[in-house]
N, C-alpha and C positions, 0 to 999 in steps of 0.2 A: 458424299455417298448417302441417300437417302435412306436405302436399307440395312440397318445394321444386322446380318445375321446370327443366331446366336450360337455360339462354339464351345459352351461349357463343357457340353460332352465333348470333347475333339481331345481326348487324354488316353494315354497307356492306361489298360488297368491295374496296371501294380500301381500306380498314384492314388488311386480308390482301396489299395486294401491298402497302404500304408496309411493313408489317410484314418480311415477305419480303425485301424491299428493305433495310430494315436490318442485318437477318440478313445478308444477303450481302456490305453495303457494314464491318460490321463497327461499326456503332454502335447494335444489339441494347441493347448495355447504358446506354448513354447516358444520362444521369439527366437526364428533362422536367420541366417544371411545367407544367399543362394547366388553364386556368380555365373554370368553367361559370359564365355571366353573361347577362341578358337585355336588346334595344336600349330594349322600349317595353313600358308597361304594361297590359296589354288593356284596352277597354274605354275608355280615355281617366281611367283611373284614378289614383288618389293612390299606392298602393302594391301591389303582389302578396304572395303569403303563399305560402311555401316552404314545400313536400310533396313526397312519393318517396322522402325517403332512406333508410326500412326497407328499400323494396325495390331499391335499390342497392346497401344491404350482405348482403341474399338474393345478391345476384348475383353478388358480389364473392365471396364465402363459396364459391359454388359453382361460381367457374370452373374447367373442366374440359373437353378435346377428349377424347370418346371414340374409340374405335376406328370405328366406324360414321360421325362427323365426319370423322376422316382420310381413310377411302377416300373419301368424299364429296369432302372436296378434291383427293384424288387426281386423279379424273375430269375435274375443270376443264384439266388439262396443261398449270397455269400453276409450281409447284411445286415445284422438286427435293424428292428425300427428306433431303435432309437439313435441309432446312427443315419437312417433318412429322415427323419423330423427334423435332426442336423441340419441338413443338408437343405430342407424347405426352407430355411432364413441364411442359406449362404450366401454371403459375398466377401470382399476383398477391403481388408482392412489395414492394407500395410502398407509400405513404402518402396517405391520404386526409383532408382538412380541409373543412366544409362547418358551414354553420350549421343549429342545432335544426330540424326540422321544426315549421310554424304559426308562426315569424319573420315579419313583413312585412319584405320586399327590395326593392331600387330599382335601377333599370337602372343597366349598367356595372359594379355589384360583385360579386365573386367569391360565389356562394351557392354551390361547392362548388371543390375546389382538388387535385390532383391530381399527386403528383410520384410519379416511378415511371419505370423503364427504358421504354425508346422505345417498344419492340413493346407491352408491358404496358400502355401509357399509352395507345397510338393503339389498343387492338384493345377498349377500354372504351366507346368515344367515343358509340355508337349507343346502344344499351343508358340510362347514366347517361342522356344526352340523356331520352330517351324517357320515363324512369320520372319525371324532374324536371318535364318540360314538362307532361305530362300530367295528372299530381296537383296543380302550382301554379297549372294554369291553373283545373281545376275548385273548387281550393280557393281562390283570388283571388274566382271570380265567386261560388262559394258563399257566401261573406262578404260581398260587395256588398249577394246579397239578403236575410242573415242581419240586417243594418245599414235597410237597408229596411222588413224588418216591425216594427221599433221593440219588441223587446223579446218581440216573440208570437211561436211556435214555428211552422219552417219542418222539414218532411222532404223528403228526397229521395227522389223518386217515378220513377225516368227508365229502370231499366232498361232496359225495352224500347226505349226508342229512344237506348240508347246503341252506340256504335260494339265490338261488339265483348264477348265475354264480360270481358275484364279491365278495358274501359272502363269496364263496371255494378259490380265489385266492389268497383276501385278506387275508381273516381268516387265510391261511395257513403261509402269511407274518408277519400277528400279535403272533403268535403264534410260527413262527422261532424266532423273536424279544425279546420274553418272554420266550426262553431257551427250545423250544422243540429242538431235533435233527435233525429234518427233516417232511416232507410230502408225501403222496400218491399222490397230485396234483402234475403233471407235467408242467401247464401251469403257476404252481406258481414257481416254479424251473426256467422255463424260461425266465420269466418277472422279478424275484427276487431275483435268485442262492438261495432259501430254498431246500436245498437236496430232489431230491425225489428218492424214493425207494418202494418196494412192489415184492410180488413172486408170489404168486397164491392164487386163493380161492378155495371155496370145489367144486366147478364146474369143475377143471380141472381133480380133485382126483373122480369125479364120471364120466368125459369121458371115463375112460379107464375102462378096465374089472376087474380091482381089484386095493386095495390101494397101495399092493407092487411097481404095475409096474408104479402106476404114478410118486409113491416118486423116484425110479428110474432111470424112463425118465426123471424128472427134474434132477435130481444129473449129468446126462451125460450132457443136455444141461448148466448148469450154474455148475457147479463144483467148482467156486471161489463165487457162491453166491447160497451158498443153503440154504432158510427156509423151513419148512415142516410143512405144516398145519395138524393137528394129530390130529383135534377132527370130521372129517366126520362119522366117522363110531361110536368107543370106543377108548376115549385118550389110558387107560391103555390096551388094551387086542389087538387091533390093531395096534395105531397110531403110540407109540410109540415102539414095536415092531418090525413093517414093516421100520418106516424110519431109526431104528438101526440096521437093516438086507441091505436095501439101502445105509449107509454109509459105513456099508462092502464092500458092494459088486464095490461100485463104486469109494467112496473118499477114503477108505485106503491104497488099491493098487497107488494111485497119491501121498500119504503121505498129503493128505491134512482133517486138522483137525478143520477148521474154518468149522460150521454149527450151524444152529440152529433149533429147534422147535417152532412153536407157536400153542397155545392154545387157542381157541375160544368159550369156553363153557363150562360150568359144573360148579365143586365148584374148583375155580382156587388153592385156597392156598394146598386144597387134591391133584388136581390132578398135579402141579407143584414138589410136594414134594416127589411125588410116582413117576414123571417122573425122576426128578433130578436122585433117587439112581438107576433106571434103566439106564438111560446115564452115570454113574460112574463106576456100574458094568460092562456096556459094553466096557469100554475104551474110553468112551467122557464126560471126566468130566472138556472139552474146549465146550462144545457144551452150546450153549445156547439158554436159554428157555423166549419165549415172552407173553405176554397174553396182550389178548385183550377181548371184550365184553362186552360196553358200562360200561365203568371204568368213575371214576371220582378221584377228591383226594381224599373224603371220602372212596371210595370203596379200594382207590391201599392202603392209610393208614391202615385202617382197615387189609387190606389181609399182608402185611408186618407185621402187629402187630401181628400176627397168624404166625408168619415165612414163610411164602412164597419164595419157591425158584424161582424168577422171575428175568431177567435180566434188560429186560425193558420191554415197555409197547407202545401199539399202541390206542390213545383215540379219538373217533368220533366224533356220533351226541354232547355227554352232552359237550364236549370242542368248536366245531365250531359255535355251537347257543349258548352256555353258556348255557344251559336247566335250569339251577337250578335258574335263575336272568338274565333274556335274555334281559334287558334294562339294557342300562349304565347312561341314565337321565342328560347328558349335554346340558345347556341351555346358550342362547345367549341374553345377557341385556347389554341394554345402562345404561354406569357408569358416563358417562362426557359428555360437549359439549364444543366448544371453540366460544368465542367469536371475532369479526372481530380484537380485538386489540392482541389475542393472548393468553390470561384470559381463564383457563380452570374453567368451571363449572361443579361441582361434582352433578349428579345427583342418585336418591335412588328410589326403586320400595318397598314399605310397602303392608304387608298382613297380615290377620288375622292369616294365618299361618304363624307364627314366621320362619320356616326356610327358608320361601323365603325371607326373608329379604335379600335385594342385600347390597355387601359391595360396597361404592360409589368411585367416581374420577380415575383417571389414576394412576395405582397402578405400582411399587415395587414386587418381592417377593425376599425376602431372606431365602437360607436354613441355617440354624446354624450347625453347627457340633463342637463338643466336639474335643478338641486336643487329650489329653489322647488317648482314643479309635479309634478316628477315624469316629463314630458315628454321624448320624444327632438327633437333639435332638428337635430343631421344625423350621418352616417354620416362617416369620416375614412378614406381609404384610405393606407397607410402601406408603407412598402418593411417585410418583414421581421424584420429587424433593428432597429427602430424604438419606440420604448415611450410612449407618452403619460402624461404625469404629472400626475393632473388637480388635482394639487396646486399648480397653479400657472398661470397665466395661458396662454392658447393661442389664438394668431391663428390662423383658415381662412380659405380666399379657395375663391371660385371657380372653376374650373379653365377655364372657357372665358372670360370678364370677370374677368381677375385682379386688377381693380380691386374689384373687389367682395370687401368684409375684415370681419370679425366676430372679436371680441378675448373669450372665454369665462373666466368669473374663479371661476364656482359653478356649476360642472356636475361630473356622474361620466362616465368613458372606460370601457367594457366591450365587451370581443373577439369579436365576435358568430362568428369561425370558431374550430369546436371539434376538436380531433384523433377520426376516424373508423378510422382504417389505422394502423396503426407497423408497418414490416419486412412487411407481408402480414396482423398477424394485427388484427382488431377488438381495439380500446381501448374503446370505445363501448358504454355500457348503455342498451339501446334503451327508449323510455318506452314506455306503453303506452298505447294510441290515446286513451282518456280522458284519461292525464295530456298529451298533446300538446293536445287539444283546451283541455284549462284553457291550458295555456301561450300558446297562438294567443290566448286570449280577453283572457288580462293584456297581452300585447304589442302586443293592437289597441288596447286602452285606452289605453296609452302615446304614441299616435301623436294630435295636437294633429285637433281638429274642420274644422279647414281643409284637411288631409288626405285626411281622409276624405268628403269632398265628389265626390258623382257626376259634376258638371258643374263644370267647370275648377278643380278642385281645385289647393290652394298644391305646389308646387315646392316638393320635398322633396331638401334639399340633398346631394349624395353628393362630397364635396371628396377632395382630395389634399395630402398632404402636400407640402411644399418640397422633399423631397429626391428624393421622386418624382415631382412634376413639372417637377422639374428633368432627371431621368433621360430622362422623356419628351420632354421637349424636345431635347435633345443626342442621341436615337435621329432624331426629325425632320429633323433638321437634317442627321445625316451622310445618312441618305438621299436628301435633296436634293441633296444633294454626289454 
């Protein structure tokens, strides 16, 4: 992406008077630990798939208050100057730890970690949020329906009714990430190599004076890429008719036998099935058939389960907003603070609701995987300082039934957070959207078929160690005191 735009401002203002606030109270430099973690899985889902983090280190890269920023905070007349003088030589001088983009993550565990002086830590908080939730949410539900169509190619079609020009660009990168095949956005194609493609709509097949002559004139014009949109008028009595009288006429005489139809209406798995033996009968039983019209994975399962003759699928609005769970709910809490001698202090956020309970201190995450299979089998959250040695036998419990114990003898331990920030500058060689996409597709594979189940899928373990649930406990307990 050639333009990097600049988002310093793109912050709550409570982040600007804490900020302020520190500055004056004199704990500016204060060295946080700040966890990005989410409560629940959209969807009623098995796992989510972590996306955003390029464009977190966009951001990160180019914090900067311009002068035009300053006077703007000027005017608020919340501000001494000597708290925007501040602010004329800010940038970001900490450290960032966050796992691969296209990881599947599970509530409660740190997918991105954040240590860094007070101001610098709290004035990120919006921003990261935003670019995380947003791309893991579209990339969560995109793989849902990626898993849905069993193997046949899904695009993302949603532009237009997505929230927002960065929602369409994005969306359509979170969504190449999570195993679509491609996009109708072009501007994401340019900015991200997400394939974009697209033929016509029913607007072109109603310029002309009848359906024959538009399928046609497209066949003459693109001949190595011809879709045929077949439900303007009648799938069965025109669409498919006219554009099997068009492939006569135009692509058999070339010898070319790559086409396809799509389907934009009606009762897809009927009229797919009625299409198919008409395209067989005719001599194009290579021709294939697409459907689209606001699909979901419920909807494509469903119609596959009915036999559907569909090849692939093109999915919109419900994939680029997520329609069904259009919040992904990641939230940003301080877990630690360090002290001047270097002494992290674990700190804990209690609520009446039990699931905000934050896990405390500078964490760890390990994922476990089974030798045998190849399989992950759960996630192990560890104080810092902490090393798993999968050389050797390792009890996990539970953390809320700590009766509940599993003794591990033939598994691998591997660090799923990777250093992003050291001292301000990127450590991190960013992959490139294809290579994240292979990775999202190996690490879906890794996660067991009970998982991945749409409808009450298995409880996917995310444990604690002893020493940090020990930690946790003795934070509760003084607080009750």
């Amino acid at each position: 992406m050639d333009t990097k735009p600049n988002y310093t401002m793109l912050f709550d203002f409570y982040e600007m008077t804490m900020g302020n606030g520190y500055f004056q109270t004199g704990l500016k430099d204060r060295i946080t630990y700040f966890d990005v973690f989410f409560r629940r899985i959209p969807d009623g889902g098995g796992f989510a798939i972590a996306a955003g983090l390029e464009q977190v280190i966009e951001y990160i890269k180019n914090l900067h208050f311009s002068e035009e920023d300053i006077a703007f905070l000027r005017t608020k007349k919340v501000f001494p100057e000597e708290f925007l003088e501040y602010l004329r030589t800010f940038q970001f001088h900490g450290d960032i730890y966050a796992v691969p983009e296209g990881t599947p993550v599970f509530p409660h565990e740190p997918i991105l970690t954040v240590r860094a002086p007070a101001i610098e830590a709290q004035l990120i908080e919006t921003y990261v949020l935003l670019a995380l939730n947003h791309q893991s949410l579209i990339a969560t539900k995109s793989n849902r329906i990626v898993r849905a169509a069993q193997g046949r190619g899904v695009a993302e079609f949603g532009s237009r009714r997505a929230q927002g020009a960065d929602g369409a660009v994005l969306g359509a990168r979170a969504a190449y990430i999570a195993g679509c095949t491609g996009t109708a956005c072009v501007l994401a194609d340019q900015y991200y190599g997400t394939p974009a493609a697209g033929t016509m709509a029913h607007s072109w097949v109603q310029m002309f004076d009848d359906e024959f002559t538009a399928f046609k004139t497209y066949c003459e014009l693109y001949p190595e890429n011809v879709v045929l949109l077949v439900d303007t008028y009648n799938v069965l009595k025109s669409g498919v008719p006219n554009a099997i009288r068009a492939f006569d006429e135009v692509l058999k005489p070339k010898g070319i036998t790559k086409c396809a139809i799509r389907i934009d209406s009606g009762d897809l798995t009927y009229l797919s099935k009625q299409a198919r033996k008409m395209l067989d009968k005719a001599g194009y039983p290579d021709c294939k058939i697409i459907a689209t019209n606001s699909l979901d994975e419920y909807i494509i399962q469903d119609i596959l389960g009915q036999g559907a003759c569909i090849d692939s699928f093109g999915v919109g609005e419900r994939l680029i907003t997520s329609k069904s769970d259009p919040v992904f709910g990641g939230v940003y809490k301080l877990v630690a603070v360090e002290k001047e001698n270097g002494e992290i202090l674990p700190k804990i956020k209690i609520s009446e609701n039990a699931a905000k309970l934050t896990i405390p201190h500078f964490k760890k995450v390990y994922r476990l995987y089974e030798n045998d299979s190849g399989k992950a089998i759960a996630d192990l959250l560890c104080v810092y300082d902490e090393n798993v040695d999968d050389s050797k036998p390792l009890e996990i419990f539970d953390p809320d039934y700590t009766w509940k114990r599993k003794t591990l003898t033939d598994f691998t331990a591997k660090e799923l957070l990777v250093p992003i920030f050291k001292n301000g500058e990127c450590v991190y060689d960013s992959p490139s959207t294809e290579e994240i996409r292979t990775y999202c597709k190996q690490q879906v594979d890794l996660q067991w078929d009970e998982v991945k189940r749409f409808e009450n899928p298995h409880n996917y373990y995310v444990d604690l160690s002893q020493k940090l649930w020990d930690i946790r406990q003795k934070l509760l307990s003084e607080n009750r005191k």
